[in-house]
C-alpha positions in Angstrom: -18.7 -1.5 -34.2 -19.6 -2.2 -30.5 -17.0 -0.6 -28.1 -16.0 -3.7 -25.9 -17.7 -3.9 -22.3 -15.5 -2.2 -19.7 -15.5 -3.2 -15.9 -15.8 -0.4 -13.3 -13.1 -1.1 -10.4 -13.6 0.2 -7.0 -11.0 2.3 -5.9 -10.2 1.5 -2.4 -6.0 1.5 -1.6 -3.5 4.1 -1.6 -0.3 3.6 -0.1 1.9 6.5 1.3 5.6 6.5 2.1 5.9 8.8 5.4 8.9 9.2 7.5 7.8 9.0 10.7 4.6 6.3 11.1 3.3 7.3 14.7 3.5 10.7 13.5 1.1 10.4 10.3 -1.3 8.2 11.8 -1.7 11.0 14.6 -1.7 13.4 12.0 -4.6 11.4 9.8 -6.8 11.0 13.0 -6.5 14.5 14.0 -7.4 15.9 10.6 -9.1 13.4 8.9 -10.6 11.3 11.7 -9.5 8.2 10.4 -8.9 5.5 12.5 -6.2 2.2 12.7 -7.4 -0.6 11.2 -4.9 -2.6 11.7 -0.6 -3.1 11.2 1.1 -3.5 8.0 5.0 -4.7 7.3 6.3 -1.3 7.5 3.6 1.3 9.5 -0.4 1.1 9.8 -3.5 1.2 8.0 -6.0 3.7 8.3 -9.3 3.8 7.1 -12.5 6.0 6.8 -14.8 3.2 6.7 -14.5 2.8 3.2 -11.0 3.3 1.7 -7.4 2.1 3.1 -4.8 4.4 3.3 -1.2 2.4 4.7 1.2 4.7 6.1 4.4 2.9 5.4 8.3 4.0 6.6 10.5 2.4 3.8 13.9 4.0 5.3 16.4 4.0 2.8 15.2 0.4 1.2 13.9 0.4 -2.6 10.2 0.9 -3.4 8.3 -1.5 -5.8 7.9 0.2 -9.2 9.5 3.3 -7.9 13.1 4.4 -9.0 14.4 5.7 -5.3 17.5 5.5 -4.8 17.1 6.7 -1.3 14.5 7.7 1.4 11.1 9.2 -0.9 8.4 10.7 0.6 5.0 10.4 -0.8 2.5 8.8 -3.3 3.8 5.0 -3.7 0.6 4.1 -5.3 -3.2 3.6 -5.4 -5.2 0.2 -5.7 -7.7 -1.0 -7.7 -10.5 -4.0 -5.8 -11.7 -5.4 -9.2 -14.3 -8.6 -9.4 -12.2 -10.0 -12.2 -8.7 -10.2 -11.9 -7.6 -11.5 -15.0 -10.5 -9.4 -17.2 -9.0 -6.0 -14.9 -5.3 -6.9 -15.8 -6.3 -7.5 -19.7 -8.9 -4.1 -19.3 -5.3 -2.2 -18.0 -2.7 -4.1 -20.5 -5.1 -3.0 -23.0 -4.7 0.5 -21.6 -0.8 0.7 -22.4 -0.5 -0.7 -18.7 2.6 -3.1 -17.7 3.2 -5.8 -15.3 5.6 -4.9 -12.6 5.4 -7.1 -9.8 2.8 -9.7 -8.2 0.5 -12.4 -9.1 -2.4 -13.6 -7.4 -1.7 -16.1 -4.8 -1.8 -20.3 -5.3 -4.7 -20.6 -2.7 -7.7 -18.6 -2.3 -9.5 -16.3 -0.5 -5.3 -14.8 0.7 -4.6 -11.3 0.4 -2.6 -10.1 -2.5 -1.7 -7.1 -4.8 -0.3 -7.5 -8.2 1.1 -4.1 -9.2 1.2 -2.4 -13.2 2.5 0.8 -14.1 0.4 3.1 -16.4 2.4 4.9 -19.4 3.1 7.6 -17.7 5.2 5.9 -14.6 2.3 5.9 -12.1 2.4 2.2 -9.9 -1.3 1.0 -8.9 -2.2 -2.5 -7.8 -4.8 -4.6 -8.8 -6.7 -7.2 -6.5 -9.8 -8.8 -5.6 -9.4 -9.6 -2.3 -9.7 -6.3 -1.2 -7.7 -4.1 1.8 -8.4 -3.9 5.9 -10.5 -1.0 6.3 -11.9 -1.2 3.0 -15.4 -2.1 2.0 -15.6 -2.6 -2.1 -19.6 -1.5 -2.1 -20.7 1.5 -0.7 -24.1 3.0 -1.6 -24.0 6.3 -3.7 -25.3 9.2 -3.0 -28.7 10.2 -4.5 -29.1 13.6 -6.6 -26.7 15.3 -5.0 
């Protein structure tokens, strides 16, 4: 029997709980030579040209999909820029993947994430309208 037809998703997001913004986004430059491209809710977005990395400063508030129950530090989760949302969030249910928070918004071409959690507790989001700094194709590198 024919194995169904699985999408390839670009991955292009991750999102980073720091506690001090201005110090990670100095920090990312210096080391990484990432640059700003552009402000979020809670801290900045970085990129390399291709992905989006948002440095984010949550306090003491609760994270989406995470169980804090005060200030955490680290990994909040990664994204997924997908062509299909509705075939991606089947493609992940299918996985042992489960809704958490999010749906794509009522008018199009607006920015959203809708975030799942994978069996084993790890948040990623799903979107197809991509992130700031992030560019869904990029050009692979030949026999390397």
């Amino acid at each position: 029997m024919d194995q169904p037809t699985r999408m390839q998703h670009k991955l292009r997001h991750i999102a980073i709980s720091v506690p001090d913004v201005a110090e990670a986004q100095r920090f990312f430059e210096e080391a990484f030579g990432m640059t700003k491209a552009g402000d979020a809710g809670r801290g900045v977005y970085m990129t390399d040209g291709t992905m989006n990395v948002a440095l984010l400063d949550f306090k003491n508030d609760r994270i989406a999909g995470m169980d804090n129950d005060g200030p955490y530090h680290g990994l909040i989760h990664f994204g997924m820029w997908v062509d299909n949302l509705e075939q991606a969030a089947e493609q992940a249910k299918a996985a042992g993947a489960v809704h958490v928070h999010g749906r794509p918004p009522d008018a199009p071409n607006r920015y959203y994430e809708v975030k799942y959690r994978n069996p084993h507790g790890l948040v990623f989001d799903l979107t197809a309208s991509g992130w700031i700094g992030a560019v869904k194709h990029v050009e692979p590198v030949k026999g390397g």
